[in-house]
PDB file of N, CA, C, O and CB in Angstrom:
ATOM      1  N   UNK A   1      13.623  -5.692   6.559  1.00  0.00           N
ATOM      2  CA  UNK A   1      13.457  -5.398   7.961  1.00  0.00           C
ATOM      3  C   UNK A   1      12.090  -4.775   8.241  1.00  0.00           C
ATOM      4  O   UNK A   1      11.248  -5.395   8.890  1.00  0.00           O
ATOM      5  CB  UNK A   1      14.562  -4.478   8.432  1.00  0.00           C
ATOM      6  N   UNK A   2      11.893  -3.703   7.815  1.00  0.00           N
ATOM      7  CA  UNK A   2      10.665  -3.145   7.447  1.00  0.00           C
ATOM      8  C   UNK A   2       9.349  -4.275   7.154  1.00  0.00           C
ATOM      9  O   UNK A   2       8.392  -4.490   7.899  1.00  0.00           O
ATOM     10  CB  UNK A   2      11.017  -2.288   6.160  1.00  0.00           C
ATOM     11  N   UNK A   3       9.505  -4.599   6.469  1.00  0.00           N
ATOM     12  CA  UNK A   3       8.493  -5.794   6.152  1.00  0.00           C
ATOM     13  C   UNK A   3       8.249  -7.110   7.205  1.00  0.00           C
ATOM     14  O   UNK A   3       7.398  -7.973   6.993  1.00  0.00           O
ATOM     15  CB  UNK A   3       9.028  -6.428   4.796  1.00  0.00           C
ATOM     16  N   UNK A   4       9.022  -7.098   8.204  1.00  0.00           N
ATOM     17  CA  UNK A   4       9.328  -8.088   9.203  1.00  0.00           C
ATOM     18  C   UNK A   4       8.511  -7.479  10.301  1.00  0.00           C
ATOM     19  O   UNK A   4       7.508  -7.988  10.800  1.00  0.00           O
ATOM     20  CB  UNK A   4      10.933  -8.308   9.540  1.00  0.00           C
ATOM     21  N   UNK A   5       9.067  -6.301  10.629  1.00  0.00           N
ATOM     22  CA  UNK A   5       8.414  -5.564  11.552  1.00  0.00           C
ATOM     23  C   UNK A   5       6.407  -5.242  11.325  1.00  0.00           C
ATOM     24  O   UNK A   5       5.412  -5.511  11.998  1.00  0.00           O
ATOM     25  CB  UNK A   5       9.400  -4.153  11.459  1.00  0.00           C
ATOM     26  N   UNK A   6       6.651  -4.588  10.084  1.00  0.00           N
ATOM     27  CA  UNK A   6       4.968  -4.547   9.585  1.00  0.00           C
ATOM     28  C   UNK A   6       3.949  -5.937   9.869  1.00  0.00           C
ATOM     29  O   UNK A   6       2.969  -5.847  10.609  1.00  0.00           O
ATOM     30  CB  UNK A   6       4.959  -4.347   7.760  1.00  0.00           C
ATOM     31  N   UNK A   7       4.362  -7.343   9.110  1.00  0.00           N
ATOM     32  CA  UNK A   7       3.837  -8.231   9.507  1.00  0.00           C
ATOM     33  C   UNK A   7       3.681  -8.889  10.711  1.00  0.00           C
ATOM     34  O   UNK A   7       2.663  -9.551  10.910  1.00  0.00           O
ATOM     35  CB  UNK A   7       4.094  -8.712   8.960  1.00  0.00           C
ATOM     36  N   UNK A   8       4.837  -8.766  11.814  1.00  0.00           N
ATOM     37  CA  UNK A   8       4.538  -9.301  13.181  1.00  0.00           C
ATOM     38  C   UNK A   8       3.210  -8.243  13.855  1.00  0.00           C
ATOM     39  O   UNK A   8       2.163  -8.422  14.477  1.00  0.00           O
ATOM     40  CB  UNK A   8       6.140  -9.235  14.193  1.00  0.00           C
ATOM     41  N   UNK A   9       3.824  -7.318  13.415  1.00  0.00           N
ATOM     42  CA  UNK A   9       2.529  -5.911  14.124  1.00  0.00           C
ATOM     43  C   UNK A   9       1.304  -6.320  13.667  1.00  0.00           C
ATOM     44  O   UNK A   9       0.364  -6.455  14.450  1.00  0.00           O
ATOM     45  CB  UNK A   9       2.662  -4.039  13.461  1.00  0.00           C
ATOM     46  N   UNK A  10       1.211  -6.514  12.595  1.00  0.00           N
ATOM     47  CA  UNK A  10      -0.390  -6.814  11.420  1.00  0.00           C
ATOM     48  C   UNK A  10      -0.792  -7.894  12.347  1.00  0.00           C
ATOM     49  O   UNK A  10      -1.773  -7.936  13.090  1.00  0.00           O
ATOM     50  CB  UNK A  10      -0.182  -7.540   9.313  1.00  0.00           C
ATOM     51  N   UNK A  11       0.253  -8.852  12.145  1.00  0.00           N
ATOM     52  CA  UNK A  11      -0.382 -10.561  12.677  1.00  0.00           C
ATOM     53  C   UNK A  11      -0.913 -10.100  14.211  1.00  0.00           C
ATOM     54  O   UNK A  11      -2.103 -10.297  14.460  1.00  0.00           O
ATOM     55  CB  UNK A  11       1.214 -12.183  12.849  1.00  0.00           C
ATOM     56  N   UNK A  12      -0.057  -9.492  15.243  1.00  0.00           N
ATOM     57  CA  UNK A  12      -0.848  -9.562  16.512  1.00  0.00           C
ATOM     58  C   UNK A  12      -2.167  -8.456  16.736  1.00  0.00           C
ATOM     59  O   UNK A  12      -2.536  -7.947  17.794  1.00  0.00           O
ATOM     60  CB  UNK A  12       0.242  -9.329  17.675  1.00  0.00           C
ATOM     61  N   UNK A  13      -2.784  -8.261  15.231  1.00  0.00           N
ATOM     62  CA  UNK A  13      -3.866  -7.173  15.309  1.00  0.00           C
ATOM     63  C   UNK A  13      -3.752  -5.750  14.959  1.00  0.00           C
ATOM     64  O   UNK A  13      -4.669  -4.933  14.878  1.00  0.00           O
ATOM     65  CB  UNK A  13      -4.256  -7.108  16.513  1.00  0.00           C
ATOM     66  N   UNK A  14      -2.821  -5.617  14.813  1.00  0.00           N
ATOM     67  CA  UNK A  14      -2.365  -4.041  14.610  1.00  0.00           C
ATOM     68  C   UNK A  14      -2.565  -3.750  13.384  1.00  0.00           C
ATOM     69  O   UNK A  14      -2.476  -4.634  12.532  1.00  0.00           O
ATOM     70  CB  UNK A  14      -0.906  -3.652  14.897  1.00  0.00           C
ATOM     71  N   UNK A  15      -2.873  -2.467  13.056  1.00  0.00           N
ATOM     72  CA  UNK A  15      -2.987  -2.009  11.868  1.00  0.00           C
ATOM     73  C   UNK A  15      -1.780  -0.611  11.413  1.00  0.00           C
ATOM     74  O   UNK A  15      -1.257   0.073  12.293  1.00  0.00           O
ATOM     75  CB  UNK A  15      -4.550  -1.638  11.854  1.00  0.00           C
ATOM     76  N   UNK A  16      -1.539  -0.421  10.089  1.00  0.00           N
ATOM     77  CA  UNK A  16      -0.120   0.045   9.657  1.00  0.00           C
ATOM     78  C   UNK A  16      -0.622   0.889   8.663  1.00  0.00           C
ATOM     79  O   UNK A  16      -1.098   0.412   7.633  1.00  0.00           O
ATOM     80  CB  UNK A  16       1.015  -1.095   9.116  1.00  0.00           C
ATOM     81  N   UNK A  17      -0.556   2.312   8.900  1.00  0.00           N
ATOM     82  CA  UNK A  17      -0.631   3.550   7.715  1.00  0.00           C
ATOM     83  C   UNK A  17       0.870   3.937   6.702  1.00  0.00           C
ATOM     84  O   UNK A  17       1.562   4.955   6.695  1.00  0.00           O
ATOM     85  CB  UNK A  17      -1.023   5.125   8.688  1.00  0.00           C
ATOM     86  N   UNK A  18       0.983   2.656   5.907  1.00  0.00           N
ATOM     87  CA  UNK A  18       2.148   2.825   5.736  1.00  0.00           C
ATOM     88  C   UNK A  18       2.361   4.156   4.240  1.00  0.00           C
ATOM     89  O   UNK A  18       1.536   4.099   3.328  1.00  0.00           O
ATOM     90  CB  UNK A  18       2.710   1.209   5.565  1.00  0.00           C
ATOM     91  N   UNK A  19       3.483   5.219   4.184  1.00  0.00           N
ATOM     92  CA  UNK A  19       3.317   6.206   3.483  1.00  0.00           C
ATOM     93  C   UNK A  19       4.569   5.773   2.551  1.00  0.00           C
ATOM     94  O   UNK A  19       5.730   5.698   2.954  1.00  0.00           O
ATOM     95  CB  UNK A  19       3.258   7.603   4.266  1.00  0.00           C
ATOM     96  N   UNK A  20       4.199   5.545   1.445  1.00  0.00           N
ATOM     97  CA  UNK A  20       5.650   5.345   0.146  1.00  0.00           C
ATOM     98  C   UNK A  20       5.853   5.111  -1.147  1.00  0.00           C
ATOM     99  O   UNK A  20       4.930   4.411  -1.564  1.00  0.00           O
ATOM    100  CB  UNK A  20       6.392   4.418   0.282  1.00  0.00           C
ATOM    101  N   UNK A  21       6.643   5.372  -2.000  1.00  0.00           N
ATOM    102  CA  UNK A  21       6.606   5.366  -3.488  1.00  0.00           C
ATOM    103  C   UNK A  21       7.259   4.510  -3.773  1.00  0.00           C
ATOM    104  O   UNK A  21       7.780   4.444  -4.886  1.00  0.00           O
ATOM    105  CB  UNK A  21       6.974   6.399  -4.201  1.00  0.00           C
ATOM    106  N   UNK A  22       7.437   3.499  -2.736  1.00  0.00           N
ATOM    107  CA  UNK A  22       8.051   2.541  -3.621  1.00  0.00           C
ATOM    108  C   UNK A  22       6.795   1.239  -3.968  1.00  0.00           C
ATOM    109  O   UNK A  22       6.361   0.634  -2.988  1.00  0.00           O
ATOM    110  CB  UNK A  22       9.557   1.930  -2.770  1.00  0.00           C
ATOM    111  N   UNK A  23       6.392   0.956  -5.028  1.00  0.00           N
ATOM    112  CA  UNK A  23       5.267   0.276  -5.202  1.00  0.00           C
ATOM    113  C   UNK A  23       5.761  -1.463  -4.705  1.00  0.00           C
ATOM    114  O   UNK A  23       5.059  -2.354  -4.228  1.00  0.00           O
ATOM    115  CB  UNK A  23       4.734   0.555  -6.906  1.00  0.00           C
ATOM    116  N   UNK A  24       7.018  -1.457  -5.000  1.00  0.00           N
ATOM    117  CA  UNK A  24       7.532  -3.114  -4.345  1.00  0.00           C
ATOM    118  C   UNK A  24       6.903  -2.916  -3.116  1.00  0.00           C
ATOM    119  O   UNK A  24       5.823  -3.477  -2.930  1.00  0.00           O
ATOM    120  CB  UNK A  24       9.425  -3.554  -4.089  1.00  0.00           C
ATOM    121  N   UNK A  25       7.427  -2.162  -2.179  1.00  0.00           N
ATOM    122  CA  UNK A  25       7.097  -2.624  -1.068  1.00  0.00           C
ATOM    123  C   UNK A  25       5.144  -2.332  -0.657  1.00  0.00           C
ATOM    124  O   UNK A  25       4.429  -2.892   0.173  1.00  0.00           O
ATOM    125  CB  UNK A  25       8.266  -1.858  -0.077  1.00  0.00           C
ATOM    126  N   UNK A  26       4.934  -1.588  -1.340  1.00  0.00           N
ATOM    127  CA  UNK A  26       3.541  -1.261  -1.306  1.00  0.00           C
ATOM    128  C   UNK A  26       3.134  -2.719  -1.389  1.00  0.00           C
ATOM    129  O   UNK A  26       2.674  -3.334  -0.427  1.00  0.00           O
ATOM    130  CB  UNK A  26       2.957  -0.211  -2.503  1.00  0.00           C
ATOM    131  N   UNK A  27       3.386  -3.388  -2.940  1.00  0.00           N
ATOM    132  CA  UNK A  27       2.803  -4.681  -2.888  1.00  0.00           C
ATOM    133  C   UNK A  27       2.760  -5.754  -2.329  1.00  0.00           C
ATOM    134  O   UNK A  27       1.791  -6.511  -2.380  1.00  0.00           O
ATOM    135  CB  UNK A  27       2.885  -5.024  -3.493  1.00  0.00           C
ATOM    136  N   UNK A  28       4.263  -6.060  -1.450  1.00  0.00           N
ATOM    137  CA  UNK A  28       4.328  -6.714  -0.545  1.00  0.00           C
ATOM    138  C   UNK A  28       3.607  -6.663   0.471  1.00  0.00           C
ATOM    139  O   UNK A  28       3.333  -7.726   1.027  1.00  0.00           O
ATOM    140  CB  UNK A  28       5.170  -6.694  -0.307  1.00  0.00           C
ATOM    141  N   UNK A  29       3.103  -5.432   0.990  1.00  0.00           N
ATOM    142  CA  UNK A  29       2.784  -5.157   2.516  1.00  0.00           C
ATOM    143  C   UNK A  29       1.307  -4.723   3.033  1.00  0.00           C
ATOM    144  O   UNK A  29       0.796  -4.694   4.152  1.00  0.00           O
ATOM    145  CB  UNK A  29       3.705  -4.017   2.947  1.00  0.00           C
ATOM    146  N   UNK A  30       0.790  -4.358   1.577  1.00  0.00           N
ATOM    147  CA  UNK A  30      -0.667  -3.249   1.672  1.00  0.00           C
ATOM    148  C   UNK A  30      -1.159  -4.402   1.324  1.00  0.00           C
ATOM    149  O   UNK A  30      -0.710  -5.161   0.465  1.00  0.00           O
ATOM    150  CB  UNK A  30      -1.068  -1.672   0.616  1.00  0.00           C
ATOM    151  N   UNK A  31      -2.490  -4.607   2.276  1.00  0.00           N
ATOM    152  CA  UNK A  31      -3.695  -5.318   1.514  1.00  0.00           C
ATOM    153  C   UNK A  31      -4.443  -4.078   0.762  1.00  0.00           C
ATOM    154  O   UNK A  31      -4.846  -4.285  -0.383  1.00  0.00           O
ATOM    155  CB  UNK A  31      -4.838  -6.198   2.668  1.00  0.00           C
ATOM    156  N   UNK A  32      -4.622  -2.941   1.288  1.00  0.00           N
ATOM    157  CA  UNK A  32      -5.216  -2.060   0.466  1.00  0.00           C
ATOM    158  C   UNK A  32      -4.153  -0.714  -0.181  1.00  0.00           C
ATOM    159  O   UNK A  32      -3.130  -0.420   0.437  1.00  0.00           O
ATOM    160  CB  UNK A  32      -6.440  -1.553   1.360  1.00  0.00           C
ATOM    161  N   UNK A  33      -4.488  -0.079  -1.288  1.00  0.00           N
ATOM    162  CA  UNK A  33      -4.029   1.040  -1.706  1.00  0.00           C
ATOM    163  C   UNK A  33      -4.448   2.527  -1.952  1.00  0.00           C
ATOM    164  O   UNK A  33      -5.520   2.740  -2.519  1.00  0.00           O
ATOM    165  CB  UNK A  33      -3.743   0.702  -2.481  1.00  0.00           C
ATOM    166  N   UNK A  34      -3.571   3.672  -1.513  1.00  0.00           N
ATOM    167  CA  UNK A  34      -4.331   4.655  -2.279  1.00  0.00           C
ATOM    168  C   UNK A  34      -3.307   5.217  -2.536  1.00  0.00           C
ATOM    169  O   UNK A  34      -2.271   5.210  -1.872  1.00  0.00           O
ATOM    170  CB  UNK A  34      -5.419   5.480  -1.739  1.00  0.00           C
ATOM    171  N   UNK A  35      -3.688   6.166  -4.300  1.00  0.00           N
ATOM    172  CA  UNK A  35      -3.056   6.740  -5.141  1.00  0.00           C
ATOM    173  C   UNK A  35      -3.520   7.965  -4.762  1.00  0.00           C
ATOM    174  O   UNK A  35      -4.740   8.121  -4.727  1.00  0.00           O
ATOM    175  CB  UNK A  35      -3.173   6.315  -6.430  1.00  0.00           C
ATOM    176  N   UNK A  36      -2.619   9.084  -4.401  1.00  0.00           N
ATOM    177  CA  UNK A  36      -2.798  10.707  -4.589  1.00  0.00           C
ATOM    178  C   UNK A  36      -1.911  11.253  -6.202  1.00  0.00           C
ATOM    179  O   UNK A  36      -0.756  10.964  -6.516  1.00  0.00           O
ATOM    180  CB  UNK A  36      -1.914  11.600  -2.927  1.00  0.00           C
ATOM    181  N   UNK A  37      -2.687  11.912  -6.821  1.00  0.00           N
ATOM    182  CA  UNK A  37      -2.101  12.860  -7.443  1.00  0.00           C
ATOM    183  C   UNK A  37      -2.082  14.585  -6.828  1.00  0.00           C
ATOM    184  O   UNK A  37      -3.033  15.269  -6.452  1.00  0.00           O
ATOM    185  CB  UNK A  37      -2.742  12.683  -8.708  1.00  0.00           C
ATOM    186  N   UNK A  38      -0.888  14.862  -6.894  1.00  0.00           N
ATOM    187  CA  UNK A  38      -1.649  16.405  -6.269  1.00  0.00           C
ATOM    188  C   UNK A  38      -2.371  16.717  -5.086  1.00  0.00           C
ATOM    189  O   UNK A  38      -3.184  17.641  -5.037  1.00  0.00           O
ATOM    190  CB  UNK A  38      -2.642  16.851  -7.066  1.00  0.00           C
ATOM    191  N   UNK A  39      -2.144  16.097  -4.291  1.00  0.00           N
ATOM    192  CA  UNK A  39      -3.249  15.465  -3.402  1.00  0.00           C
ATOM    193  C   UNK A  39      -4.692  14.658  -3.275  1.00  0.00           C
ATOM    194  O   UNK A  39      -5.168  13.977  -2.367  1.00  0.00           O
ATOM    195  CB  UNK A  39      -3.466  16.207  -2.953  1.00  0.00           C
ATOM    196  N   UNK A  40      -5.176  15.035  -4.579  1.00  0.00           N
ATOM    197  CA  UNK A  40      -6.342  14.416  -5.049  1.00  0.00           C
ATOM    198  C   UNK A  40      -6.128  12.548  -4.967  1.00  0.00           C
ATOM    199  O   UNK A  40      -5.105  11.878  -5.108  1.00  0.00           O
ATOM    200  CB  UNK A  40      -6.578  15.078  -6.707  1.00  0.00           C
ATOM    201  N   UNK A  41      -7.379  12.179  -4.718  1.00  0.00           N
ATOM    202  CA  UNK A  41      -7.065  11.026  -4.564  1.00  0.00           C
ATOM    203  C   UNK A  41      -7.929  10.383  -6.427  1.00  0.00           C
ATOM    204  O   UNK A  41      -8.996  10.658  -6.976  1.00  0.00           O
ATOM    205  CB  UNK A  41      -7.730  10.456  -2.771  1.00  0.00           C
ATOM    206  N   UNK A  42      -7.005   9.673  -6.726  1.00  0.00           N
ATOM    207  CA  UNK A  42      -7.542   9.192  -7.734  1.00  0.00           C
ATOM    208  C   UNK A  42      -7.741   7.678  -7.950  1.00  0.00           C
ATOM    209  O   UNK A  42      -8.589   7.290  -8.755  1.00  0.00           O
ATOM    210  CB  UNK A  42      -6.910   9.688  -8.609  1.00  0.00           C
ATOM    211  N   UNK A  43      -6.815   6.628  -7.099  1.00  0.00           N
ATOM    212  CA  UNK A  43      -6.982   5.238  -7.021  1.00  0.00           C
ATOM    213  C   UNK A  43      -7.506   4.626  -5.415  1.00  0.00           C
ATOM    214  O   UNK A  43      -7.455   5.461  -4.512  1.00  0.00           O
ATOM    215  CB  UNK A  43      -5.519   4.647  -7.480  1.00  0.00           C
ATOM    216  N   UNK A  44      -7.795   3.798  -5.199  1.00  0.00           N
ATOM    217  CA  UNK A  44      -8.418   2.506  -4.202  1.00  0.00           C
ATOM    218  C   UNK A  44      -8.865   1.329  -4.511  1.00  0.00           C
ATOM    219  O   UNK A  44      -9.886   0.864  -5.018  1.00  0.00           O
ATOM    220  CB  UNK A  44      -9.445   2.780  -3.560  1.00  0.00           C
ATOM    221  N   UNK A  45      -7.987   0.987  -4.141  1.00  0.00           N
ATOM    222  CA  UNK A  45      -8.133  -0.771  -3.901  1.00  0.00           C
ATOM    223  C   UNK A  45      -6.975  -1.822  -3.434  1.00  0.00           C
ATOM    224  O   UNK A  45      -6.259  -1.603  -2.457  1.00  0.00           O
ATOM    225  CB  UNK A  45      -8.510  -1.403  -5.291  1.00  0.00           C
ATOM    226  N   UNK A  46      -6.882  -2.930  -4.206  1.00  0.00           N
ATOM    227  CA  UNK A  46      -5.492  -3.994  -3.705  1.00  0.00           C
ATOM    228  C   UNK A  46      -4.416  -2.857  -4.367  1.00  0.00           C
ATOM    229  O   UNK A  46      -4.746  -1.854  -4.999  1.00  0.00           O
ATOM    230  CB  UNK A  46      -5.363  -6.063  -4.652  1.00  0.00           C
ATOM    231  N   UNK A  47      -3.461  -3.162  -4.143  1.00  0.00           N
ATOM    232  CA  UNK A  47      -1.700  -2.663  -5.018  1.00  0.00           C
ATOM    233  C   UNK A  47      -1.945  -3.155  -6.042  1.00  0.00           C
ATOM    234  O   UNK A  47      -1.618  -2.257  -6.818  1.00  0.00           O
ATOM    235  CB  UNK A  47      -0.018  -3.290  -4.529  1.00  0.00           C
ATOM    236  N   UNK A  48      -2.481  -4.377  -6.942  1.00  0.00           N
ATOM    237  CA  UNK A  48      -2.496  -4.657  -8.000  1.00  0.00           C
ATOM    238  C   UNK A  48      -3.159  -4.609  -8.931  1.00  0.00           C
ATOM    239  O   UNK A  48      -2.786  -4.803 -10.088  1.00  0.00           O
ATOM    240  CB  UNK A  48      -2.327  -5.243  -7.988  1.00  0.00           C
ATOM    241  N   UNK A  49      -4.763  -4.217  -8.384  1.00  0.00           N
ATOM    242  CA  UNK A  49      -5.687  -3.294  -8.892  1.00  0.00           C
ATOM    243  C   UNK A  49      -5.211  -1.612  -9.420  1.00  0.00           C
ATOM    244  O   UNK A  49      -5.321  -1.035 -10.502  1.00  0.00           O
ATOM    245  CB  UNK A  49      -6.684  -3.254  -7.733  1.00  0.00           C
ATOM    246  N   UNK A  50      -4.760  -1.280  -8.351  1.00  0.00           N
ATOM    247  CA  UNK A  50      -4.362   0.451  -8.283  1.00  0.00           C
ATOM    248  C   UNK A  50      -3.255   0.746  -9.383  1.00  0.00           C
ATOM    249  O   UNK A  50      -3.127   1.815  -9.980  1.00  0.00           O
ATOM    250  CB  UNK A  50      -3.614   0.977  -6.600  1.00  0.00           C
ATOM    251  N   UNK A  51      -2.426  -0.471  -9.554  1.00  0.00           N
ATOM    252  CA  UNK A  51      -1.296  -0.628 -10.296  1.00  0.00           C
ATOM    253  C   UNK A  51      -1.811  -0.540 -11.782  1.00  0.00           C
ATOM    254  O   UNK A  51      -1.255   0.095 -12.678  1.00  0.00           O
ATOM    255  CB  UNK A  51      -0.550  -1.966  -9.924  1.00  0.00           C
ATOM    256  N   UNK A  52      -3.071  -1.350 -11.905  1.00  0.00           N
ATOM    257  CA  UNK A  52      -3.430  -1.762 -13.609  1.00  0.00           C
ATOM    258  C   UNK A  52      -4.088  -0.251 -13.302  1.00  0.00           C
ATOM    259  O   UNK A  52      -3.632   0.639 -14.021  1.00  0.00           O
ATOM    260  CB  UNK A  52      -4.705  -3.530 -14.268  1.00  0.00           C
ATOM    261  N   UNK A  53      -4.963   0.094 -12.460  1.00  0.00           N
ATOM    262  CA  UNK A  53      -5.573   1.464 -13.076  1.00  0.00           C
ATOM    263  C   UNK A  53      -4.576   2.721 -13.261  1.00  0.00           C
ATOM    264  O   UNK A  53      -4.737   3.489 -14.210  1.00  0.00           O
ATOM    265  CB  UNK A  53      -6.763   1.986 -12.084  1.00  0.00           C
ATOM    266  N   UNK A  54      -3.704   2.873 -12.469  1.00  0.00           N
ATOM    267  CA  UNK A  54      -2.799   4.167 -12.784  1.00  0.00           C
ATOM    268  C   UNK A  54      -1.842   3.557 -14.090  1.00  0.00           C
ATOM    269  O   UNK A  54      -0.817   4.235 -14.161  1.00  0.00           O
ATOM    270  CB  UNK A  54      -1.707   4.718 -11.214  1.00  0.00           C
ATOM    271  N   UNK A  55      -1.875   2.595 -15.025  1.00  0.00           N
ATOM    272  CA  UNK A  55      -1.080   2.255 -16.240  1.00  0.00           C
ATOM    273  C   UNK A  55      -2.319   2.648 -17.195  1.00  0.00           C
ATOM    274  O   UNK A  55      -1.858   3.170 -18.210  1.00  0.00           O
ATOM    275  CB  UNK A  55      -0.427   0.530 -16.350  1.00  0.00           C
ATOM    276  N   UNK A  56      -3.765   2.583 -17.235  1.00  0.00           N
ATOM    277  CA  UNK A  56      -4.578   3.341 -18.346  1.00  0.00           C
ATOM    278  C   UNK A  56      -4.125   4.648 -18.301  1.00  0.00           C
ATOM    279  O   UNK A  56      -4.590   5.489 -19.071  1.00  0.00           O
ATOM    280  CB  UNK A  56      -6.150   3.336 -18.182  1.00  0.00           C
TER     281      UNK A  56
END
């Protein structure tokens, strides 16, 4: 549902600060990513980029 809603919004121009730990849906939905530790930010980029760097 969530993901239905995000993409009609995206498609008519809209943009989506979406906040969550679940990385499925991260990957589905984010063209871009960011990783906080602690608040610190330690990753940026695609979900699947951010994904291989927070596994080193």
């Amino acid at each position: 549902m969530i993901g239905e809603l995000v993409h009609a919004y995206v498609g008519s121009g809209g943009s989506v600060v979406l906040v969550s730990h679940d990385r499925g849906i991260v990957r589905e939905l984010a063209d871009q990513a960011l990783v906080l530790d602690k608040g610190q930010l330690v990753a940026i980029g695609a979900p699947d980029e951010v994904e291989y760097l927070e596994a080193r």
